[in-house]
N, C-alpha and C positions, 0 to 999 in steps of 0.2 A: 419467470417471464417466458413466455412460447418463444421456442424455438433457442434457447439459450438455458445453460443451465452453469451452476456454481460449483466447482469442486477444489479439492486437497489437492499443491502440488505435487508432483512428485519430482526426483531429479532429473527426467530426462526432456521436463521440459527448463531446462534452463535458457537453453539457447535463445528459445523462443521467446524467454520471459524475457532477458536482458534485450533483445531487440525493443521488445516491446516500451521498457522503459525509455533505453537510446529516442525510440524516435518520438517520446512525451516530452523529454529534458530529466525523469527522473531519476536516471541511474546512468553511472558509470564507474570503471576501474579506480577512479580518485576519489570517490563516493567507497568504497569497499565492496560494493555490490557483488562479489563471485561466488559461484557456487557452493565453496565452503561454508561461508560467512552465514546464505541461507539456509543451508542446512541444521551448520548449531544453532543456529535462532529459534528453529522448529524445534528441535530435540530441546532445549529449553525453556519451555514453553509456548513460544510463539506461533503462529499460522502464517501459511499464507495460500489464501484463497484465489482460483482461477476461475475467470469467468469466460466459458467457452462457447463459442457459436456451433450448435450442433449438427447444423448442416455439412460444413466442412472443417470444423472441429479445429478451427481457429484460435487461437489465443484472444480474445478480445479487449480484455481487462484483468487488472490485478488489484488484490490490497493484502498487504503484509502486516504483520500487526508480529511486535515482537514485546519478550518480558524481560522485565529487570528484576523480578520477585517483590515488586508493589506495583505496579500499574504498567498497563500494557501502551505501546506506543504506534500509532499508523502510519506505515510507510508507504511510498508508493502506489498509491491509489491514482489508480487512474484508467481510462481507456483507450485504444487504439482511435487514433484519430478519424480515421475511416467509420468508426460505430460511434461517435461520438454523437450528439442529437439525439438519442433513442431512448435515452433516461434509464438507460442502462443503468448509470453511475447510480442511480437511487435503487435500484436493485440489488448492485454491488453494495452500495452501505449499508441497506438496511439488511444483509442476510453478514455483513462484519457486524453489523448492532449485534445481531442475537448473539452470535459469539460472544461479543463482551457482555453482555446480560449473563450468559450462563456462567461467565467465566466469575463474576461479581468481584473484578476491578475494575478499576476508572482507566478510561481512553483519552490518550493526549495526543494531539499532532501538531506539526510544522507544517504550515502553508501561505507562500507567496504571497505578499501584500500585494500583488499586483492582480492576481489570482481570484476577481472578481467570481468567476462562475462557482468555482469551489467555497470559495469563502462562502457566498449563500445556501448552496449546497447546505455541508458543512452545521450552518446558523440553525437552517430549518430542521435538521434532525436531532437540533440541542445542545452541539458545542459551542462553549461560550467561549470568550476572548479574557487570555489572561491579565493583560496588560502591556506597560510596557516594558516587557521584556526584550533584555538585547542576548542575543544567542551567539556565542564564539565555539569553534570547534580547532582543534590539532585533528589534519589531517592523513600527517606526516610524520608518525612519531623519531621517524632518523633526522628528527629536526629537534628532536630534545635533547636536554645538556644529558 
């Protein structure tokens, strides 16, 4: 897309990243989101792809896509609200598709029922809905016995 183009994190923009999620709703410190956690994700397989405005070489968007050694999962997709309308986000998904095509595992995500825009999103590029799945997590493991 003119004037915007896709690349590999690296670590120093973290900072930058995790604002960016803070001011979506999709990441914080109770989430595990910190710079470590990114880092091993990538060294085991996973990406995470930045979508940058080349004019001022902005952060605009993210999608993280991490592995478990069977199917890869998408995190954090999103944009900065300020570029939001630009259809950027189909940009961003379809240059995380190729990834997952080359990579030849299946992509799974989590996203808000409430989450209308995504969810269509989302439908139109071929993710289907798995059901009704109810999802628990430990966020806390100094809370297990």
């Amino acid at each position: 897309m003119k004037g915007f183009r896709i690349r590999d994190y690296n670590p120093d923009d973290y900072k930058t990243v995790l604002k960016l999620w803070q001011s979506t709703g999709m990441g914080s410190s109770e989430r595990g989101d910190d710079k470590n956690t990114v880092e091993r994700c990538i060294k085991t397989g996973g990406r995470l792809l930045i979508l940058e405005d080349e004019h001022n070489r902005i952060i605009a968007g993210t999608s993280w896509l991490t592995f478990d050694g069977r199917r890869l999962y998408l995190h954090h997709f999103g944009i900065l609200p300020e570029y939001q309308g630009r259809k950027l986000s189909k940009y961003l998904l379809e240059e995380t598709l190729k990834y997952v095509k080359e990579s030849g595992y299946q992509v799974k995500l989590e996203v808000h029922r409430s989450n209308n825009v995504a969810i269509n999103l989302y439908k139109k590029y071929g993710f289907k809905y798995l059901g009704d799945y109810e999802v628990y997590i430990i966020r806390n493991t100094d809370d297990l016995n």
